[in-house]
mmCIF file as Biopython writes it, N, C-alpha, C and O atoms, coordinates in Angstrom:
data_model
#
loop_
_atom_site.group_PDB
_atom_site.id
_atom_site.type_symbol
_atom_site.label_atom_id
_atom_site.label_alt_id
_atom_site.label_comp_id
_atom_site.label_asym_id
_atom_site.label_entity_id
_atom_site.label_seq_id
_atom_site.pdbx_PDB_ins_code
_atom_site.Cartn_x
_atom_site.Cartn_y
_atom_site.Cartn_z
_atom_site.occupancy
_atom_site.B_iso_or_equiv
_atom_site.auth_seq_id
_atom_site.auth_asym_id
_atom_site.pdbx_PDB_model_num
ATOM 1   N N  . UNK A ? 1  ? 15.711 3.299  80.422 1.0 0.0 1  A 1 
ATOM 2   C CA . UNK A ? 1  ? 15.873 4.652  79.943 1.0 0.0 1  A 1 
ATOM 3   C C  . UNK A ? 1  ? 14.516 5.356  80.024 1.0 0.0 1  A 1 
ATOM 4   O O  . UNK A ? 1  ? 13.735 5.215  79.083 1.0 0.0 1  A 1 
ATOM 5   N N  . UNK A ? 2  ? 14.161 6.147  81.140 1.0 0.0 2  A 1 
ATOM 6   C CA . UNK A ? 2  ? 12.909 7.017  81.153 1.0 0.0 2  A 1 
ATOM 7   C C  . UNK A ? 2  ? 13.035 8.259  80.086 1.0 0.0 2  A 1 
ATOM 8   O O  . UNK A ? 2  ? 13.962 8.774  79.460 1.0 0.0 2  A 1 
ATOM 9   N N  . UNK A ? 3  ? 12.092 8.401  80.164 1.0 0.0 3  A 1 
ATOM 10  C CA . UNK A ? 3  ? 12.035 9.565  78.643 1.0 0.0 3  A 1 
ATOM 11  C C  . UNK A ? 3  ? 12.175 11.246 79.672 1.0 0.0 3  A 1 
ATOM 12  O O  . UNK A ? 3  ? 11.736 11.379 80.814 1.0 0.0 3  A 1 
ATOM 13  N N  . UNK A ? 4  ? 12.686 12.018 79.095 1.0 0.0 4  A 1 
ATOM 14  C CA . UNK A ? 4  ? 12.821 13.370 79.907 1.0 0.0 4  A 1 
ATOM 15  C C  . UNK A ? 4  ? 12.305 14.494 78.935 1.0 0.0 4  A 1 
ATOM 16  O O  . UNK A ? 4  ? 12.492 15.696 79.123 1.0 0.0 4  A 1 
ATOM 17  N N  . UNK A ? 5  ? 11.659 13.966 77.914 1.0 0.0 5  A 1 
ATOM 18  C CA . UNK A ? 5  ? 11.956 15.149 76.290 1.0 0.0 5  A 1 
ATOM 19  C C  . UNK A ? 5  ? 10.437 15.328 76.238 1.0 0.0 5  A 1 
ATOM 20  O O  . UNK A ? 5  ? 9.777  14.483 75.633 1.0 0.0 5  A 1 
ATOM 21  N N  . UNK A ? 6  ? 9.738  16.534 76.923 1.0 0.0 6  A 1 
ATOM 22  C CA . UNK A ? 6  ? 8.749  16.710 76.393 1.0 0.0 6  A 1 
ATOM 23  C C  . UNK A ? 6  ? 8.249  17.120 74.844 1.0 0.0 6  A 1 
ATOM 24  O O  . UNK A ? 6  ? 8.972  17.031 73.852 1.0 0.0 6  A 1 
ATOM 25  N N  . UNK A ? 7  ? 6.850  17.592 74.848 1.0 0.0 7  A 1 
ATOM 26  C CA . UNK A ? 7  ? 6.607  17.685 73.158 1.0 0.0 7  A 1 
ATOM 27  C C  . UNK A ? 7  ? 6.907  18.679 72.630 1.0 0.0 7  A 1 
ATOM 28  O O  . UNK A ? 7  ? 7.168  18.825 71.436 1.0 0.0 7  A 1 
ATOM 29  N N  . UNK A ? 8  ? 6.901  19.737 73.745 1.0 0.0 8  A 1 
ATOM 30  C CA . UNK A ? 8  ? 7.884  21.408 73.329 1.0 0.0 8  A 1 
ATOM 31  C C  . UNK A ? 8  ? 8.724  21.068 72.880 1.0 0.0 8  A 1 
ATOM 32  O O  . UNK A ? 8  ? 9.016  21.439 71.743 1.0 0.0 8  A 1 
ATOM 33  N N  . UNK A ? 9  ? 9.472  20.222 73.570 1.0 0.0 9  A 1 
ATOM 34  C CA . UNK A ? 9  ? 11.136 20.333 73.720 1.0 0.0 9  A 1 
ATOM 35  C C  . UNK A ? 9  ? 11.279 19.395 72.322 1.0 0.0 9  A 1 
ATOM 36  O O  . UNK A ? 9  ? 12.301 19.714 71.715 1.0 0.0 9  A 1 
ATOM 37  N N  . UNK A ? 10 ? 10.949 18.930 72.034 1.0 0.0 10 A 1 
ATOM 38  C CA . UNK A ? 10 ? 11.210 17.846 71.157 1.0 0.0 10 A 1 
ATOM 39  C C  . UNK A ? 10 ? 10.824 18.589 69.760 1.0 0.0 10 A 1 
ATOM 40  O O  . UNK A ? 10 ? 11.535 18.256 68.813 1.0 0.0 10 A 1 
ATOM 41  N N  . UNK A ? 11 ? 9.498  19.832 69.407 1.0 0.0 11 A 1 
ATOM 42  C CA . UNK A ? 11 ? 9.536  20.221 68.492 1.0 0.0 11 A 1 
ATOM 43  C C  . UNK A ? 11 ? 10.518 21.086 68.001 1.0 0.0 11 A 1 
ATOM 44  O O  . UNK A ? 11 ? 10.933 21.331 66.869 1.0 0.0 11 A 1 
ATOM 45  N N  . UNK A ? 12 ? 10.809 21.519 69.200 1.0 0.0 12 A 1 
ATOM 46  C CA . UNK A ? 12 ? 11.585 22.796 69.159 1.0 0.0 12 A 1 
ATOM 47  C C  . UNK A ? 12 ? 13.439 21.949 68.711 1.0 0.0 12 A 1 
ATOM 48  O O  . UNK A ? 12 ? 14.216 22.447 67.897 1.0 0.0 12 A 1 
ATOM 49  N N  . UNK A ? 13 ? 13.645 20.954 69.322 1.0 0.0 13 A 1 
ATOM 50  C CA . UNK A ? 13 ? 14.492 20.294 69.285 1.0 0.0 13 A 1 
ATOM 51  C C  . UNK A ? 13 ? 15.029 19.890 67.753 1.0 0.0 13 A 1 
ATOM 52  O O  . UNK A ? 13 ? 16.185 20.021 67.352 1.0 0.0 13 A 1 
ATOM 53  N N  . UNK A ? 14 ? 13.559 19.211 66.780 1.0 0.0 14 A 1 
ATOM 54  C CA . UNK A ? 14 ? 13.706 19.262 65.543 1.0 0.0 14 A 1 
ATOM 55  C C  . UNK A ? 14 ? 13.497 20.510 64.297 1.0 0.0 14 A 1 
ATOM 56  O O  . UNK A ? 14 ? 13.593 20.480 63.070 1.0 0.0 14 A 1 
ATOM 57  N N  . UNK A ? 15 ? 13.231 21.380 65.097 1.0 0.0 15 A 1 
ATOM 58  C CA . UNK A ? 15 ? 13.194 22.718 64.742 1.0 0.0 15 A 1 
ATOM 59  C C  . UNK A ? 15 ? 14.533 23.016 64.200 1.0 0.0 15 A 1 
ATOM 60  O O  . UNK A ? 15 ? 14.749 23.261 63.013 1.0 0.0 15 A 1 
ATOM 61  N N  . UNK A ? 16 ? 15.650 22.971 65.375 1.0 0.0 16 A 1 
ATOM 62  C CA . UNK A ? 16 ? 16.930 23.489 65.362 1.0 0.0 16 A 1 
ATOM 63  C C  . UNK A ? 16 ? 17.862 22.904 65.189 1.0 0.0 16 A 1 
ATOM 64  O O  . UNK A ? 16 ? 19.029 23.294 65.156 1.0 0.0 16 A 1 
ATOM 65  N N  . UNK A ? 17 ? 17.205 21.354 64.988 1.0 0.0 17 A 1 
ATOM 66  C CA . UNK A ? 17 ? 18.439 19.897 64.106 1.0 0.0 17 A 1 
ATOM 67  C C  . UNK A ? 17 ? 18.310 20.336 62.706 1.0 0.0 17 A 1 
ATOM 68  O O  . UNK A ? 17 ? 19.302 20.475 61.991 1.0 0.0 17 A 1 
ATOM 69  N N  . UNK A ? 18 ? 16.832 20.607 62.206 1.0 0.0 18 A 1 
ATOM 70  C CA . UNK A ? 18 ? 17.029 20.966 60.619 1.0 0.0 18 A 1 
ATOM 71  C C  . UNK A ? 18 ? 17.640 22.317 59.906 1.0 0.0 18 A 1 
ATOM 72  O O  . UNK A ? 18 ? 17.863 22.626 58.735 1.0 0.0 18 A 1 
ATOM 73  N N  . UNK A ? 19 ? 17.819 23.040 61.307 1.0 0.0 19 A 1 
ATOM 74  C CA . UNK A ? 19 ? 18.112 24.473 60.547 1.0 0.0 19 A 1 
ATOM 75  C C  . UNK A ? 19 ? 19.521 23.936 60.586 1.0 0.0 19 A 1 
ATOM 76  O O  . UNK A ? 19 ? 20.104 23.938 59.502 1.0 0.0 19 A 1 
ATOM 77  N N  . UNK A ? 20 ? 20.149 23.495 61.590 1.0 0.0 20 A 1 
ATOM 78  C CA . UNK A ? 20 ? 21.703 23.355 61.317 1.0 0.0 20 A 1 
ATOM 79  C C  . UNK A ? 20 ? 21.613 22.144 60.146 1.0 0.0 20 A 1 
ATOM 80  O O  . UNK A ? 20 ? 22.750 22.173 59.676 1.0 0.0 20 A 1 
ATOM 81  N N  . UNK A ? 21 ? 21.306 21.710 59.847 1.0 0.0 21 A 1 
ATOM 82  C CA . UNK A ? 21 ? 21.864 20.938 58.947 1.0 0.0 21 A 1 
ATOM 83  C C  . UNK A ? 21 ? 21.561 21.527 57.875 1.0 0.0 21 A 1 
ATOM 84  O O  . UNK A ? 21 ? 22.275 21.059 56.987 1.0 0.0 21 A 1 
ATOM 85  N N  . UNK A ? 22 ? 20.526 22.717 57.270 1.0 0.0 22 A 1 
ATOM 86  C CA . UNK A ? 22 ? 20.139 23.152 56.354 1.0 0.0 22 A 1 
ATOM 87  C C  . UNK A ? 22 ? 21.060 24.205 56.210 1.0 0.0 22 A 1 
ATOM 88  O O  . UNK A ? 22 ? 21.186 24.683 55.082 1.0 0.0 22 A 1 
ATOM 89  N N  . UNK A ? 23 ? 22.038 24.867 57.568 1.0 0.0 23 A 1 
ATOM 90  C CA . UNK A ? 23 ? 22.984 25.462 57.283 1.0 0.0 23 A 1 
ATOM 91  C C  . UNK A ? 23 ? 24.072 24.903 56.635 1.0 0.0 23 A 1 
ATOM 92  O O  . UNK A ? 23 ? 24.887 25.406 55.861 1.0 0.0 23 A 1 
ATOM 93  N N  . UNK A ? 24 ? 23.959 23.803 57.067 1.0 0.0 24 A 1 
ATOM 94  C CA . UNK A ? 24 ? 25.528 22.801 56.769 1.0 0.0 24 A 1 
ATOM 95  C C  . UNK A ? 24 ? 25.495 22.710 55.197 1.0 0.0 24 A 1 
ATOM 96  O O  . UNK A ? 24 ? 26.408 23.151 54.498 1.0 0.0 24 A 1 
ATOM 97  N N  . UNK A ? 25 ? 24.368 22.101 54.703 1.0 0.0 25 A 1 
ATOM 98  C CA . UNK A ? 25 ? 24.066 22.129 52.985 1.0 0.0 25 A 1 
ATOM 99  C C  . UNK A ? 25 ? 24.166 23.500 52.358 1.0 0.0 25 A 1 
ATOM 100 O O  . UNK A ? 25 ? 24.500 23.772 51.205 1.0 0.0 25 A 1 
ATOM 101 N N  . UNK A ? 26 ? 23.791 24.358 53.395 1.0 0.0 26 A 1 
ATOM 102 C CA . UNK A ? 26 ? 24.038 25.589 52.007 1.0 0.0 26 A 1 
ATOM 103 C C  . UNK A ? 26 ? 25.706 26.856 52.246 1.0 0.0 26 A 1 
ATOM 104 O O  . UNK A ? 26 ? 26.014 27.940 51.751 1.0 0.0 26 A 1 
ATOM 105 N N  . UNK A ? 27 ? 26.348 25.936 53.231 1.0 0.0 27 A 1 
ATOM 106 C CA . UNK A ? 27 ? 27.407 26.440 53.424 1.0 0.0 27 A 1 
ATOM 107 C C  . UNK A ? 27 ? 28.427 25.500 53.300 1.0 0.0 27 A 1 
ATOM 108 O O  . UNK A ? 27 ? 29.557 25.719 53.736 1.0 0.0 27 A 1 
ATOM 109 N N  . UNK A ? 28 ? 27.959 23.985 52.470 1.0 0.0 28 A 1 
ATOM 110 C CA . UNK A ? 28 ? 28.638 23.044 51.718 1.0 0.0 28 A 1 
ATOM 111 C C  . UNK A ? 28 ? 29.801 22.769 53.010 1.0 0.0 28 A 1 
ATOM 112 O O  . UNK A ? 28 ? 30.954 23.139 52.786 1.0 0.0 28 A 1 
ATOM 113 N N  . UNK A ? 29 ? 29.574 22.299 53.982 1.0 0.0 29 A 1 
ATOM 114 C CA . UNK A ? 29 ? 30.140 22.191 55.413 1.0 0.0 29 A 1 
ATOM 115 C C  . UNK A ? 29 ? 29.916 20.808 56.232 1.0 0.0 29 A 1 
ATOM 116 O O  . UNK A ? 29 ? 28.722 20.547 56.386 1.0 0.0 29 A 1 
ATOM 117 N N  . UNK A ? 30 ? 30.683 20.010 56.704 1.0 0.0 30 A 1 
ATOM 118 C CA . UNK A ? 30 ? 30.050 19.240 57.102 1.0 0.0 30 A 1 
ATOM 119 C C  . UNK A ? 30 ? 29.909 18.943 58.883 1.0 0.0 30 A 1 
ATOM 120 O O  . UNK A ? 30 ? 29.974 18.004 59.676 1.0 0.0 30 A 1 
ATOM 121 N N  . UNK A ? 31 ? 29.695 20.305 58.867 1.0 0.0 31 A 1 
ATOM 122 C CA . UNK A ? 31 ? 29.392 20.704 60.525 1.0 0.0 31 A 1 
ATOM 123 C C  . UNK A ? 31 ? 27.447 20.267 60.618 1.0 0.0 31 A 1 
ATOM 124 O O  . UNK A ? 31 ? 26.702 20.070 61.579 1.0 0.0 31 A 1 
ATOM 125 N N  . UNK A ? 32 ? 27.276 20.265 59.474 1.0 0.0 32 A 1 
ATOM 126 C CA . UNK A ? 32 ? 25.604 20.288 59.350 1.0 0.0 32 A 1 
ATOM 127 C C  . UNK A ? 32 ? 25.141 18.699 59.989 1.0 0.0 32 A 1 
ATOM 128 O O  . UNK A ? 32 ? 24.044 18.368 60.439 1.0 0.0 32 A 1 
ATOM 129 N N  . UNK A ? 33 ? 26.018 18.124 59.890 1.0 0.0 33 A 1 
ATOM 130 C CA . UNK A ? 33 ? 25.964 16.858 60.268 1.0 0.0 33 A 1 
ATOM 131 C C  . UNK A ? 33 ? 25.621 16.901 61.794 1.0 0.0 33 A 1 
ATOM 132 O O  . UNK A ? 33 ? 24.854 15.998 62.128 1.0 0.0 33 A 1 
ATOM 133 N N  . UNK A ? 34 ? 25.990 17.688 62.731 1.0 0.0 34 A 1 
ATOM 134 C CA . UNK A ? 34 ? 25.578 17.581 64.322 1.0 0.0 34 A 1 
ATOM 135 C C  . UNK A ? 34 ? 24.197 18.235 64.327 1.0 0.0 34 A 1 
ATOM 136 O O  . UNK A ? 34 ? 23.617 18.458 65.390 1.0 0.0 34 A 1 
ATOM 137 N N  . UNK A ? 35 ? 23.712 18.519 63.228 1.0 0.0 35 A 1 
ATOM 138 C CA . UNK A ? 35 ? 22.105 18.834 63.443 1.0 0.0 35 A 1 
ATOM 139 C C  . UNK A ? 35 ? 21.275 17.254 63.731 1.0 0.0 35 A 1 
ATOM 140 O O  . UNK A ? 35 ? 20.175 17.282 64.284 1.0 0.0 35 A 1 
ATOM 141 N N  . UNK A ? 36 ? 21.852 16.004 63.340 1.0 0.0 36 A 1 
ATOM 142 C CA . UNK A ? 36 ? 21.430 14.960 63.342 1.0 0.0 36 A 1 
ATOM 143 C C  . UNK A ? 36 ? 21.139 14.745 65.427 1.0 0.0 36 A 1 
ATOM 144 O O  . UNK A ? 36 ? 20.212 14.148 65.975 1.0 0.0 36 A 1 
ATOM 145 N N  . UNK A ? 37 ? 22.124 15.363 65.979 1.0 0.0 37 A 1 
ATOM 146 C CA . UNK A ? 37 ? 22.027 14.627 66.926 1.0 0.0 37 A 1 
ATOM 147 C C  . UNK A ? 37 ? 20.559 15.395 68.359 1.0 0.0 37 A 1 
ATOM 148 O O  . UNK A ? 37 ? 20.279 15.023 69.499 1.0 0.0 37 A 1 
ATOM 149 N N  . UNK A ? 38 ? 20.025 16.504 67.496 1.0 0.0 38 A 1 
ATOM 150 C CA . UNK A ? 38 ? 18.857 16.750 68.438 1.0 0.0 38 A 1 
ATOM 151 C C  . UNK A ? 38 ? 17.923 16.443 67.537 1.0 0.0 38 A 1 
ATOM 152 O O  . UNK A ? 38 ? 16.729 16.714 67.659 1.0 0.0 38 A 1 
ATOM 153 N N  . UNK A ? 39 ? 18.369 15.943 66.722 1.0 0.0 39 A 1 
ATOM 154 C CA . UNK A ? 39 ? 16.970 14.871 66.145 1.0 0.0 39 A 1 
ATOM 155 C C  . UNK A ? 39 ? 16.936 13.763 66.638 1.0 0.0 39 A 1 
ATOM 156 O O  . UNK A ? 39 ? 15.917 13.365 67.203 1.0 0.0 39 A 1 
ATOM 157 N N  . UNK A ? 40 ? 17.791 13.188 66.558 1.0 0.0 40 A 1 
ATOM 158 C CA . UNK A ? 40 ? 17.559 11.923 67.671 1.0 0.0 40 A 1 
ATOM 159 C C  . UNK A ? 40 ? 17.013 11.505 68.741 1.0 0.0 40 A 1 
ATOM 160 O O  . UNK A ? 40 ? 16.338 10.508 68.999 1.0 0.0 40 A 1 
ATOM 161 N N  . UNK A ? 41 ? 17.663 13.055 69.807 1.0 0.0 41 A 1 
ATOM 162 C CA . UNK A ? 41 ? 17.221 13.119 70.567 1.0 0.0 41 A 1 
ATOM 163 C C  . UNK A ? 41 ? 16.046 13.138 70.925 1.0 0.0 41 A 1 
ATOM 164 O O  . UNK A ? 41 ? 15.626 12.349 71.772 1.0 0.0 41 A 1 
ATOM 165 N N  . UNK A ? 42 ? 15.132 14.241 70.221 1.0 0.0 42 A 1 
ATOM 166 C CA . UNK A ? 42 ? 13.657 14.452 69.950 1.0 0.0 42 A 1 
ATOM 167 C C  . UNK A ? 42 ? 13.111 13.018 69.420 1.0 0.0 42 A 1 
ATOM 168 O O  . UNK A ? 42 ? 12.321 12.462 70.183 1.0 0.0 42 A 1 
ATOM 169 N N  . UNK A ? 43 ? 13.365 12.483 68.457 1.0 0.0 43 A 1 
ATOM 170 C CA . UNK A ? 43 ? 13.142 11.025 68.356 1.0 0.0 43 A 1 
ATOM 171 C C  . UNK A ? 43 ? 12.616 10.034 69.242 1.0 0.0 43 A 1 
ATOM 172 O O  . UNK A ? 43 ? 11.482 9.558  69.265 1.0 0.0 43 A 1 
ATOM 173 N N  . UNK A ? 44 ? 13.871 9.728  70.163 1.0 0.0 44 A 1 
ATOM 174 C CA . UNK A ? 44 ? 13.794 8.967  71.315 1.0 0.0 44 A 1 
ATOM 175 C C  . UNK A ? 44 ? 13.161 9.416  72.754 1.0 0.0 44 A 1 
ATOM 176 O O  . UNK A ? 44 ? 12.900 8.798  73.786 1.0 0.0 44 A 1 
ATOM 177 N N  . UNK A ? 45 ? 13.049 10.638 72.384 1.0 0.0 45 A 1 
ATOM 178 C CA . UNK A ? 45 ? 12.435 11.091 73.782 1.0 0.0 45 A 1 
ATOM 179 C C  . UNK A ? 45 ? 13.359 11.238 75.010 1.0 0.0 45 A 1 
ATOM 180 O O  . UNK A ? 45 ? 12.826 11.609 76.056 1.0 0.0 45 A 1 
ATOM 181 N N  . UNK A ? 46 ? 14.829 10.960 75.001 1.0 0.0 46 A 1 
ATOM 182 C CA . UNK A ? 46 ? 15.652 11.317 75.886 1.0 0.0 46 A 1 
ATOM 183 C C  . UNK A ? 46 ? 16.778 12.100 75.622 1.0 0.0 46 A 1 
ATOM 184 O O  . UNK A ? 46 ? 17.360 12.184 74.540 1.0 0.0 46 A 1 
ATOM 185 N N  . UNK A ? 47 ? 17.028 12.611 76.559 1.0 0.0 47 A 1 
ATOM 186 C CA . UNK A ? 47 ? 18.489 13.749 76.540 1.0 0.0 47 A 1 
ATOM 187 C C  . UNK A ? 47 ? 19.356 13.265 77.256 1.0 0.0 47 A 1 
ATOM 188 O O  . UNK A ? 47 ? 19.128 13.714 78.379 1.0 0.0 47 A 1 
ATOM 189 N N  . UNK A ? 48 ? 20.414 12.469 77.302 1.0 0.0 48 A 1 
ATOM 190 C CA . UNK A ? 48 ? 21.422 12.497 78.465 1.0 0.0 48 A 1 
ATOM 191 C C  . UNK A ? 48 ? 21.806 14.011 79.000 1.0 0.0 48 A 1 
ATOM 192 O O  . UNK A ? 48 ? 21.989 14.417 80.147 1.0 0.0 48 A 1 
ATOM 193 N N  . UNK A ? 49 ? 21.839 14.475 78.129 1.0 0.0 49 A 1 
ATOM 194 C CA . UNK A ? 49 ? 22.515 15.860 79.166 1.0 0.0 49 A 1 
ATOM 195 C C  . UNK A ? 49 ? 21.656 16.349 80.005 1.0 0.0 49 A 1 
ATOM 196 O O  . UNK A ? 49 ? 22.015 17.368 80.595 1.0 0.0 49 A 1 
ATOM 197 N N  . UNK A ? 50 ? 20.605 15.919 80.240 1.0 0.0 50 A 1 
ATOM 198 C CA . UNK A ? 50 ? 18.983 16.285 81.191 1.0 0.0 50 A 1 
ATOM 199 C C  . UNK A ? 50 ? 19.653 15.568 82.602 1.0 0.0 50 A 1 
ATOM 200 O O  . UNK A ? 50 ? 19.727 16.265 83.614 1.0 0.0 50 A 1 
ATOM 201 N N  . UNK A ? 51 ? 20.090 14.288 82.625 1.0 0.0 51 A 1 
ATOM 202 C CA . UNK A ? 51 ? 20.530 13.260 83.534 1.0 0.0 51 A 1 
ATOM 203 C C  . UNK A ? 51 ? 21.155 13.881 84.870 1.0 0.0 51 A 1 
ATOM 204 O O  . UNK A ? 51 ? 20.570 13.708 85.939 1.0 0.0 51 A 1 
ATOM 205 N N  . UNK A ? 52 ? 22.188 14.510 84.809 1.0 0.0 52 A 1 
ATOM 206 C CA . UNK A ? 52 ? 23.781 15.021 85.467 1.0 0.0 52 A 1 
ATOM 207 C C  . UNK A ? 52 ? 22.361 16.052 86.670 1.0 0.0 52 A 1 
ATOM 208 O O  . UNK A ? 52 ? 22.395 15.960 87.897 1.0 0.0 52 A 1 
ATOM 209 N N  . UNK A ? 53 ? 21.483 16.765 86.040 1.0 0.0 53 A 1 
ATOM 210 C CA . UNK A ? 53 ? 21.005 18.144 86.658 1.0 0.0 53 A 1 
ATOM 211 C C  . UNK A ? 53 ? 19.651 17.662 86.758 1.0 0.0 53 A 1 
ATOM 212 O O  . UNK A ? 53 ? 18.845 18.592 86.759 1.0 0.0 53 A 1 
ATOM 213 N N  . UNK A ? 54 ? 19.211 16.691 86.830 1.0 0.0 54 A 1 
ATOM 214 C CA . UNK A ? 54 ? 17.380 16.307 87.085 1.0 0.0 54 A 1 
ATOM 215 C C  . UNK A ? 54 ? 16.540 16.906 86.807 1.0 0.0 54 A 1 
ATOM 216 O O  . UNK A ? 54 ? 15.722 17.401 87.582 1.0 0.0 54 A 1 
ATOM 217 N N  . UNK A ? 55 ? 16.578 17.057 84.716 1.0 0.0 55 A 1 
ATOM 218 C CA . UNK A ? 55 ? 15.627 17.802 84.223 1.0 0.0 55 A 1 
ATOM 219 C C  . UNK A ? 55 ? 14.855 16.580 83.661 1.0 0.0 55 A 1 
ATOM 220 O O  . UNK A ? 55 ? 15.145 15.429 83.335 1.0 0.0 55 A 1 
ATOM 221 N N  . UNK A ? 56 ? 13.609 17.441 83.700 1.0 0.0 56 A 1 
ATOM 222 C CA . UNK A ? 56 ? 12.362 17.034 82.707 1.0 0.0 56 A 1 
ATOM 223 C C  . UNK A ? 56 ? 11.552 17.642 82.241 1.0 0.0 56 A 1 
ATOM 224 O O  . UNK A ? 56 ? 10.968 18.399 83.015 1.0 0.0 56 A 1 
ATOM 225 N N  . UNK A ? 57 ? 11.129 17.636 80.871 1.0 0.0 57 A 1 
ATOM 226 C CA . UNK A ? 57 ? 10.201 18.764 80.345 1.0 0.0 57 A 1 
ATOM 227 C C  . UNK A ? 57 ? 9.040  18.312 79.913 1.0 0.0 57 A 1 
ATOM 228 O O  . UNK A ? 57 ? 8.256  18.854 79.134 1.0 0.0 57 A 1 
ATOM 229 N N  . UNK A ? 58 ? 8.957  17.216 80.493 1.0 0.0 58 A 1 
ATOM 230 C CA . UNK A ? 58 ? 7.379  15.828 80.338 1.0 0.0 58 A 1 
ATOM 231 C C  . UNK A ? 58 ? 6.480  16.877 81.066 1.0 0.0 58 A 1 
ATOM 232 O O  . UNK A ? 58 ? 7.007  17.777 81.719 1.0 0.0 58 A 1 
ATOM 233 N N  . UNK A ? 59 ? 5.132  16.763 80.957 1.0 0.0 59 A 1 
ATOM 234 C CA . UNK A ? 59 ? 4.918  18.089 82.228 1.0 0.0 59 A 1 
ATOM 235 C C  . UNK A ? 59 ? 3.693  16.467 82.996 1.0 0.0 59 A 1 
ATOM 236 O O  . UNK A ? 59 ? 3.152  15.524 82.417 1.0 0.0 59 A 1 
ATOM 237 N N  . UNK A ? 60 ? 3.716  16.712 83.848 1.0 0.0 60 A 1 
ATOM 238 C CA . UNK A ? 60 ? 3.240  15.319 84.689 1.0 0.0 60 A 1 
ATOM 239 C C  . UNK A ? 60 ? 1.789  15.192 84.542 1.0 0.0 60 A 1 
ATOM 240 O O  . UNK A ? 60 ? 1.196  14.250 85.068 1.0 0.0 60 A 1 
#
């Protein structure tokens, strides 16, 4: 598994996992829960959905 998630992408990534989930808590929802999954992402450093279209935001 090569990594595709640069450090932009990855802040920005946990940027917009916590706002949805901070939506999810204050709109007592449990849609807030898919904020988990671009944290992960940012986490691990990979995106499958990068895969299909031969992205990378590593800058070389």
């Amino acid at each position: 598994m090569k990594r595709n998630i640069g450090k932009t992408d990855r802040v920005i990534r946990i940027i917009i996992g916590i706002g949805i989930i901070a939506i999810g808590i204050y709109f007592q929802n449990w849609w807030g829960v898919i904020g988990v999954i671009p944290i992960l992402t940012a986490a691990i450093g990979w995106c499958p959905a990068y895969i299909p279209f031969g992205i990378s935001t590593i800058k070389e």
